[in-house]
C-alpha positions as CSV (number, residue, x, y, z in Angstrom):
1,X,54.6,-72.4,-17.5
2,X,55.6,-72.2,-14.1
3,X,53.6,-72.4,-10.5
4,X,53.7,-69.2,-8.9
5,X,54.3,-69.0,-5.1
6,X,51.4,-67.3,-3.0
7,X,54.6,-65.2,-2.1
8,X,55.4,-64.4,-5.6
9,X,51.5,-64.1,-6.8
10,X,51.1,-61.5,-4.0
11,X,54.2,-59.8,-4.8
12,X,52.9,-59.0,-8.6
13,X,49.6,-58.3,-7.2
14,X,51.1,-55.1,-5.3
15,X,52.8,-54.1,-8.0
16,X,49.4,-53.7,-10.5
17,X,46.8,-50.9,-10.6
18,X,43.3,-51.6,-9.2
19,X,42.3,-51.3,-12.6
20,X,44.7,-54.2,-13.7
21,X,43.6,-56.0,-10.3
22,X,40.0,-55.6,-11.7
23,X,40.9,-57.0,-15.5
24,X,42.5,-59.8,-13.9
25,X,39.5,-60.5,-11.2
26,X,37.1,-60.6,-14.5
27,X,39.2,-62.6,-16.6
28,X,39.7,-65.6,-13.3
29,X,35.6,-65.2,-13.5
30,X,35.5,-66.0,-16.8
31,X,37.6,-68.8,-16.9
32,X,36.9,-70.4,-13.7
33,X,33.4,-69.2,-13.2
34,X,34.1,-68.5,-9.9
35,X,34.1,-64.7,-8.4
36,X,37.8,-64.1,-6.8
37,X,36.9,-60.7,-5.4
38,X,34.5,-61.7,-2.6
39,X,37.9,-63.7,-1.3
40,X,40.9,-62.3,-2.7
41,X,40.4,-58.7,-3.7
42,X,38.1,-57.4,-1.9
43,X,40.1,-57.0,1.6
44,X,42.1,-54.9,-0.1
45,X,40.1,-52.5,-2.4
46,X,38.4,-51.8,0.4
47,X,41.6,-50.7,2.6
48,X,42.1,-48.5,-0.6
49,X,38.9,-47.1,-0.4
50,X,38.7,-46.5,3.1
51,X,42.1,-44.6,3.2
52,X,40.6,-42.1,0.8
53,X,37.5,-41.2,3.8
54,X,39.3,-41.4,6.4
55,X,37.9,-38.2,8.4
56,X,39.2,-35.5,10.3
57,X,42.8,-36.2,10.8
58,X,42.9,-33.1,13.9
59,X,39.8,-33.1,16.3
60,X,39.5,-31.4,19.6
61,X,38.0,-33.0,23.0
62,X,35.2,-31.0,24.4
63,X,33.4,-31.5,28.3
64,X,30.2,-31.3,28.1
65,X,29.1,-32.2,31.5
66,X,31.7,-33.3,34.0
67,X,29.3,-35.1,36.0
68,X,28.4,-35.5,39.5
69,X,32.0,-36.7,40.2
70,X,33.6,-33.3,39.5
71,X,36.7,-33.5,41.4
72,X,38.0,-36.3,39.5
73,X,37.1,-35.1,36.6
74,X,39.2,-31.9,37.6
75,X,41.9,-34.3,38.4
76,X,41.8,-36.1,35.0
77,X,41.7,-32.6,33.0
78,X,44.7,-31.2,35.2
79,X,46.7,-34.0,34.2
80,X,45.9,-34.1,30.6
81,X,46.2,-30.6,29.9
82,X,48.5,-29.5,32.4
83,X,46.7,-26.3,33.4
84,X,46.8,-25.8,37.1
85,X,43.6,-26.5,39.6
86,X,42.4,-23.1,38.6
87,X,41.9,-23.7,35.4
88,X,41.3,-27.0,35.4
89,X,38.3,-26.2,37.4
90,X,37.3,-23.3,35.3
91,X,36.8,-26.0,32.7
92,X,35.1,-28.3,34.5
93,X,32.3,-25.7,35.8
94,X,31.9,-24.1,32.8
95,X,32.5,-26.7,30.0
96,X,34.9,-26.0,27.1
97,X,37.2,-27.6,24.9
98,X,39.8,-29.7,27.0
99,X,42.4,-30.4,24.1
100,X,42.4,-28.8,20.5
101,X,44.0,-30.3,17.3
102,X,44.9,-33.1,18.5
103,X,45.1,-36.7,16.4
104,X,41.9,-39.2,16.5
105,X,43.5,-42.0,18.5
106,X,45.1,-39.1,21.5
107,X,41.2,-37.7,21.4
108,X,39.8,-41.4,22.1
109,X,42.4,-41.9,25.0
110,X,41.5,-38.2,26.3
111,X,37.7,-39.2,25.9
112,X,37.8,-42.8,27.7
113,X,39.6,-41.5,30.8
114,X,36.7,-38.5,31.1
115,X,34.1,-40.5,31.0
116,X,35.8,-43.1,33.5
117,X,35.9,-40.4,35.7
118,X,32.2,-39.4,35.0
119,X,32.2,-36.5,32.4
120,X,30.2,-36.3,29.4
121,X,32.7,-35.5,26.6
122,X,32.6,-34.7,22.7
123,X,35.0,-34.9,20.3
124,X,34.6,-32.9,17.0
């Protein structure tokens, strides 16, 4: 028989089912007595499982507080938004959602520059 690559063993490994990932995982316990999954399988069932709960895919960034430092945190929610100073104001005094429906990562960038500026934010 011949030696399979690491290339070529990872290759068939993406092509087979978890269920035919989890036969082979039992049957290299078996005849090695060794358990492969806390090395070699694990890493990725647990991307696969993880993809399936992945949470909100749309939240929206909500000031809570802007803080004592409320002219840059008007400055920060002008830019972001694009409102005028009005507005952007109006939010600041009164709290509110900043951003709606907007992706998890945009929120987190939206969030970190609010709270460098001294606001107490949410995202839901």
């Amino acid at each position: 028989m011949a030696k399979l690559t690491r290339d070529e063993f990872i290759s068939a490994l993406k092509e087979m089912s978890l269920l035919e990932i989890k036969d082979l995982v039992d049957a290299m316990k078996e005849e090695f007595g060794v358990d492969p999954s806390s090395v070699a399988v694990q890493a990725p069932v647990a991307a696969a499982a993880g993809s399936a709960d992945e949470g909100p895919k749309m939240v929206t960034v909500t000031l809570v507080n802007a803080g004592a430092a409320k002219v840059n945190v008007i400055k920060v929610i002008k830019e972001i938004t694009g409102l005028g100073l009005k507005e952007s104001k109006d939010i600041a005094d009164n709290g509110g959602a900043v951003k709606e429906n907007i992706s998890v990562d945009e929120a987190n960038d939206i969030k970190a520059k609010l709270e460098e500026a001294g606001a107490e934010v949410e995202v839901k």
